[in-house]
N, C-alpha and C positions, 0 to 999 in steps of 0.2 A: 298797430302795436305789436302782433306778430312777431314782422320782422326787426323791429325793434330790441324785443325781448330775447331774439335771439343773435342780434348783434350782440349786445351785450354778456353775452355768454360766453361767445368768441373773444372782445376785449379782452375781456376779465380774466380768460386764463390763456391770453397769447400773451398779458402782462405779468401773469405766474412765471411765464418763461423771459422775460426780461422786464426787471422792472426799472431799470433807469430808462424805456424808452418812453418820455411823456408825453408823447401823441398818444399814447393808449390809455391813459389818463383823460386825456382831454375828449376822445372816444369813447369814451365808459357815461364821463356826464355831458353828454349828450341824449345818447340813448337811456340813461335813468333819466335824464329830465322828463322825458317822453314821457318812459312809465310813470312819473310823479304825477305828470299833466294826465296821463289817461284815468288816474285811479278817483271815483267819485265817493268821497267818505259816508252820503247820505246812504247810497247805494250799496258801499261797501263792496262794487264791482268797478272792472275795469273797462274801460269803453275802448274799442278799435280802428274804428276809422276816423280820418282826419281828413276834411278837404283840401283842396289847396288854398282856399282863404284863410286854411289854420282852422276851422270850427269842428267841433266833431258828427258825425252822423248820425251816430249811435247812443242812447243814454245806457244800454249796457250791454254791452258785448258779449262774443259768445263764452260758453264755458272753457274751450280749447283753448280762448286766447288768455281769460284768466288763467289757466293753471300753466299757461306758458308764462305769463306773465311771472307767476309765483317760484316758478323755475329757475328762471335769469334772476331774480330777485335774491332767494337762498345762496344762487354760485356768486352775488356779487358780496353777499352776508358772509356768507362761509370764506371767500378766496379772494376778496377785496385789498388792494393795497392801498388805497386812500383814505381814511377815516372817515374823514366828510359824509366820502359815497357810502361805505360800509353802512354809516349810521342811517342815512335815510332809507336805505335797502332793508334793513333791517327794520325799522319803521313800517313803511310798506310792506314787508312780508307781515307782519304780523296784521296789520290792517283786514291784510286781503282774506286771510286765513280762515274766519269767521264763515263766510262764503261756501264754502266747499260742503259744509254737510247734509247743502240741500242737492248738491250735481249728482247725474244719475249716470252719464256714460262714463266708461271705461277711461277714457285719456284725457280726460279732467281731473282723473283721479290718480292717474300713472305719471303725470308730468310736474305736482306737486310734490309727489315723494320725491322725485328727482330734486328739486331744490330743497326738499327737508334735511334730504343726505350732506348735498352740501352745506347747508348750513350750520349744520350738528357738528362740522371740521372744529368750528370756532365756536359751539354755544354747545356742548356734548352735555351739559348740565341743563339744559332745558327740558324742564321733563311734559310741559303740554306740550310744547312738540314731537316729542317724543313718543307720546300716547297718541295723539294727532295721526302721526303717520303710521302707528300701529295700527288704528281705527279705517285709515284708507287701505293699506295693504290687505286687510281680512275683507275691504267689501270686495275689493279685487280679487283678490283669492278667490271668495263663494262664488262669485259670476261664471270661473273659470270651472270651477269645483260644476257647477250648476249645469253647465251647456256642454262644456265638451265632451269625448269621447275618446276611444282608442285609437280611430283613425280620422279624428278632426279635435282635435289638442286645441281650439281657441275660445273663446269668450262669446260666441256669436256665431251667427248662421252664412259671415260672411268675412272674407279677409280685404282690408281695404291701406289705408295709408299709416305711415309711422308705426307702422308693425311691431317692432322689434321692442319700440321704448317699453311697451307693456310686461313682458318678460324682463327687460332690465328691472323697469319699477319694481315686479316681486322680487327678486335676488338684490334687491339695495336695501329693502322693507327688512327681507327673511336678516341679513346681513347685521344691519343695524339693533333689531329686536331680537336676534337670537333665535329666528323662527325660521329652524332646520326643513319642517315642511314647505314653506314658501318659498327657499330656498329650493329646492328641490325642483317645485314644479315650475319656476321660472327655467330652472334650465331646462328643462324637459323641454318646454316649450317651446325657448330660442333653439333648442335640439332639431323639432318639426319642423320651424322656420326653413333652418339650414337645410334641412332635406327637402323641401319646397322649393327653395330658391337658389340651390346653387348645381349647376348642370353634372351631373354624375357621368358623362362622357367627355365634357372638353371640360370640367370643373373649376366654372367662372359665375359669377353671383350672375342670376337673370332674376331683380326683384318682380316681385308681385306689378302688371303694367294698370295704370288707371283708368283706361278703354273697355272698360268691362270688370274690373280686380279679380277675385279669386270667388265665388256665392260656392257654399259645401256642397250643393246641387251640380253644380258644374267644373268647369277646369279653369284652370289660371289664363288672365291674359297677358299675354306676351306682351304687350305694347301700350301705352307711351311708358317707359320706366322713370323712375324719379327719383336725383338727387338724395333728398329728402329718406329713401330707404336705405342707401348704401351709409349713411354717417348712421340712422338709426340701430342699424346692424351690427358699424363697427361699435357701438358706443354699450349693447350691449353685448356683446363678445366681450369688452373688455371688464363687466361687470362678471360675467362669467370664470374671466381667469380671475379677477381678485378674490371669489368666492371658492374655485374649487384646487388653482393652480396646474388646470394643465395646459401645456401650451396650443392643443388642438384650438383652442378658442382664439390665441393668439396669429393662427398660423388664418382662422377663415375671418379675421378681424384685417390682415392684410390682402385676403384674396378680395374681399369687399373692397377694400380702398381703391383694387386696381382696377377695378371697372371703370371708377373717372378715369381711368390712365388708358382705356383702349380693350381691356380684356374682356370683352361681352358679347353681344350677339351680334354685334354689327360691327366689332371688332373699330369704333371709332372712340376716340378720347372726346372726353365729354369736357375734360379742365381743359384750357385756353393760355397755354403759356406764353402768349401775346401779350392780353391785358390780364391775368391772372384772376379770371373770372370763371364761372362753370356754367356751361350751357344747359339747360334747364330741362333738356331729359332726350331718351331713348326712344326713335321712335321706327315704324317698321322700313321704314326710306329713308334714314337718316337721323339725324339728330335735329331739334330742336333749336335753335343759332340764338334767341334769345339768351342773354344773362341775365335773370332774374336776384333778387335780394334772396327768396328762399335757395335758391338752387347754390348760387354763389357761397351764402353761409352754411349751408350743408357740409360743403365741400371742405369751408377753413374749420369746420367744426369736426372734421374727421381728422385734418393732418395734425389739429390740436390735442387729440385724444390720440391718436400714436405717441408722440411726442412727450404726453404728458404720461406714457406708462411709467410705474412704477415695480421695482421690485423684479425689473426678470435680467436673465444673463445677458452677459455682453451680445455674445452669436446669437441669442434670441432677438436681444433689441435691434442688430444688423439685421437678421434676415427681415425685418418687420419693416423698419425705416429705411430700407437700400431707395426702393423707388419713391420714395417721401423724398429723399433727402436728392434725388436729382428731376423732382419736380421744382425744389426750391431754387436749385441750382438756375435752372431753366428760366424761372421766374429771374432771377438776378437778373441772368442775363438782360431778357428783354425788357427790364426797367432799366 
């Protein structure tokens, strides 16, 4: 259901950018039939795995995957163009919502504001949700407030995967509620990130590798890098420039991008302008040749949120979209 939840997230706003193509229609319910079929009402959670006889494995899945779940759910509520889907998305988020006040880690909690933002485009008058996602952003906040320090800025004794959403989550929270402090230390935090992760000598993102991650005890691994960090990063950078307006957030929102494109430690392209898929990570001998579903949607989940900027100048949006725009080209081609 994962990758599910984050197909449909892709859908859903590759159909924002054109909506007369009806394959993405027909790709949207799909993947919410998924989520429909994953969601158990007794349970009130969503279940993950599916065999290939179709059965599930699982009678409730992890937290990660609900609040993934809840994610793509809100971006189909909020930025939906088919009614139909809107409506059961809508349904279903609110179902699942209930849920969430018992989850205790961090990105259970960071990945539903993400769908409450969206949501809030199309239902800004909803005020439990509203109070909802205020209530999740403060336990996030405290965690953060709680653990960190002046020279280890994070929520925990350890930096591990999908990094970045967590600082978006507070700058979407602070944004939406008005809460100038959350706001603040989200960026602070994506701020760390950046200094973490992108080489101050050849100044190219080298995410956090999942061979070890980053434990505040010790040093960062270099190796395997993953997809999965480079759309996390850009997605929030771009939360960052809607929040403070400058373009530094826009300019390391494109230096992330180009890591799929070759700019990284092993100076190899990770996206596959063959079959337009993305190989599934960075690793000290090469790259990984797999295309996985996360890696792959990572990947359209990044050239989506370029794409889908709002609000900057023309020679902004150039410099940002130059090598976007002859990846796709490239893609033409070889289809």
């Amino acid at each position: 259901m994962d990758d599910n939840a984050r197909a449909l997230i892709v859908v859903t706003r590759a159909c924002d950018l054109n909506r007369n193509d009806r394959s993405l229609i027909d790709l949207s319910s799909i993947y919410l039939s998924f989520l429909d079929s994953a969601f158990d009402p007794e349970t009130g959670r969503f279940r993950n795995f599916m065999s290939y006889e179709r059965k599930w494995l699982d009678r409730i899945g992890s937290e990660d995957s609900h609040g993934r779940a809840l994610w793509a759910l809100g971006v189909m509520a909020g930025w939906g163009q088919n009614s139909g889907q809107v409506a059961l998305a809508t349904k279903l988020f609110h179902g699942a919502l209930p849920a969430l006040e018992s989850f205790l880690d961090s990105r259970p909690i960071a990945f539903p504001i993400l769908g409450m933002q969206a949501y809030l485009r199309r239902n800004e008058g909803d005020q439990r949700v509203l109070e909802l996602m205020k209530s999740l952003g403060d336990r996030l906040l405290a965690r953060f407030r709680h653990f960190a320090s002046k020279d280890w800025q994070w929520h925990e004794a350890e930096l591990t995967y999908d990094n970045a959403r967590l600082p978006e989550a507070l700058m979407a929270c602070g944004r939406a509620t008005n809460d100038e402090a959350m706001v603040k230390r989200g960026i602070d935090v994506l701020a760390w990130l950046r200094d973490i992760q992108v080489d101050p000598s050849d100044g190219w993102f080298a995410p956090v590798g999942n061979q070890g991650w980053f434990p505040k005890s010790g040093s960062k691994a270099q190796y395997d890098q993953q997809p999965l960090e480079a759309a996390a990063m850009i997605g929030a950078c771009i939360e960052a420039y809607e929040c403070t307006q400058c373009e530094e957030w826009v300019r390391l929102a494109s230096t992330c991008f180009n890591w799929y494109l070759g700019k990284n430690d092993q100076q190899i392209q990770l996206y596959d302008n063959a079959g337009g898929g993305c190989r599934d990570g960075l690793m000290r001998n090469g790259v990984n040749e797999n295309q996985g579903a996360e890696s792959t949607l990572s990947y359209l989940c990044s050239v989506l949120a370029i794409y889908n900027l709002r609000g900057l100048t023309a020679d902004q949006i150039h410099a940002v979209e130059s090598d976007v725009d002859n990846v796709l080209a490239g893609q033409s081609d070889a289809a």
